[in-house]
C-alpha positions in Angstrom: -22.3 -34.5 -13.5 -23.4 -36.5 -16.4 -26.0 -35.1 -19.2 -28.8 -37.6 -20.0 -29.7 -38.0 -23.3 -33.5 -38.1 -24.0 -35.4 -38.7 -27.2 -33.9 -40.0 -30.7 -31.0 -37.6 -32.5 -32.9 -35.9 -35.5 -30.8 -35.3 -38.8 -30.7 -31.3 -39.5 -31.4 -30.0 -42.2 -29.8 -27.1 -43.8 -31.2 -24.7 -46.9 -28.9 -21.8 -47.8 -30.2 -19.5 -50.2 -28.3 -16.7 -51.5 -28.9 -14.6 -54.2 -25.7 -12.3 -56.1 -26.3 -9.9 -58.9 -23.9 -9.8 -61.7 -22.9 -6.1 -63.8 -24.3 -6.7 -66.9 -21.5 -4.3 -68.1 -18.7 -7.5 -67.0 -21.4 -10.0 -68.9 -21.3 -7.7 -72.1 -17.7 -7.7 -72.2 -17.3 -11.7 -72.1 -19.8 -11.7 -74.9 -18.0 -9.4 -76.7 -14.8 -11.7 -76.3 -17.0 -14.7 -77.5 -18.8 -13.1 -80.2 -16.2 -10.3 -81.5 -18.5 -9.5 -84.9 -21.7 -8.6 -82.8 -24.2 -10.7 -84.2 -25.7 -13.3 -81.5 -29.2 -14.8 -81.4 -31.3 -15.4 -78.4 -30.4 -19.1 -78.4 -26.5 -17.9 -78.1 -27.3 -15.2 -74.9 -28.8 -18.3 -73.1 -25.8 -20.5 -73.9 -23.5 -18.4 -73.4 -24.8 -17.6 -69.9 -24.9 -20.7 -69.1 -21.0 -21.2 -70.3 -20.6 -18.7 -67.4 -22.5 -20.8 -64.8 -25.9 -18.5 -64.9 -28.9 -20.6 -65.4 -31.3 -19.0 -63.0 -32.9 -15.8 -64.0 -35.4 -14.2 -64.8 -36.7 -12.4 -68.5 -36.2 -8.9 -66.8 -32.5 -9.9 -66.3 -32.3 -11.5 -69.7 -34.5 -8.2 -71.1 -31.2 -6.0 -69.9 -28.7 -8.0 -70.4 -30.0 -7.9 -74.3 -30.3 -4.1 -73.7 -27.1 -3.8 -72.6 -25.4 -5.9 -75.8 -27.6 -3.7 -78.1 -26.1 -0.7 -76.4 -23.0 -1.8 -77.1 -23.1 -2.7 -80.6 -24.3 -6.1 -80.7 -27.5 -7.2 -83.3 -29.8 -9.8 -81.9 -31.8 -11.9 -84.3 -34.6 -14.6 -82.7 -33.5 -17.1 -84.8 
C-alpha cells in the first residue's frame, strides 16, 4: 500500500529555551583568580562575566553576585 502525499512539506521550526543557574560561590572564586588584590569595578564584573560566556541576566543576579564578592573580600568601585 502506498502513502499519498497531500499538501506542500512545511519547514519546522524549532525554539529551545533553557535556562541554568550558576553558584555564585564557583563565579566568586574565578574572580578571585582574575582579580587576586580584590578591587574590581562594575565595568570589570560585566566583563568578566562575559569572559565566562554569561551575557544574559538580570540586575538581581548581578545584585548577588556583587554581594557575594563583597562577602568575600572584594571592594567594588562604580568607576
Amino acid at each position: 500500500m502506498s502513502l499519498k502525499k497531500i499538501g506542500f512539506p512545511v519547514k519546522l521550526e524549532i525554539i529551545k529555551k533553557g535556562s541554568f543557574s550558576i553558584n555564585e560561590n564557583v563565579l566568586a572564586e574565578k574572580f578571585l583568580q582574575n582579580w587576586p588584590n580584590k578591587q574590581i569595578t562594575v565595568d570589570n564584573i560585566h566583563e568578566g562575566l562575559k569572559q565566562m560566556g554569561i551575557d544574559n541576566y538580570s540586575s538581581e543576579d548581578l545584585s548577588g553576585i556583587m554581594n557575594r564578592l563583597q562577602a568575600v573580600g572584594f571592594s567594588i568601585n562604580s568607576k
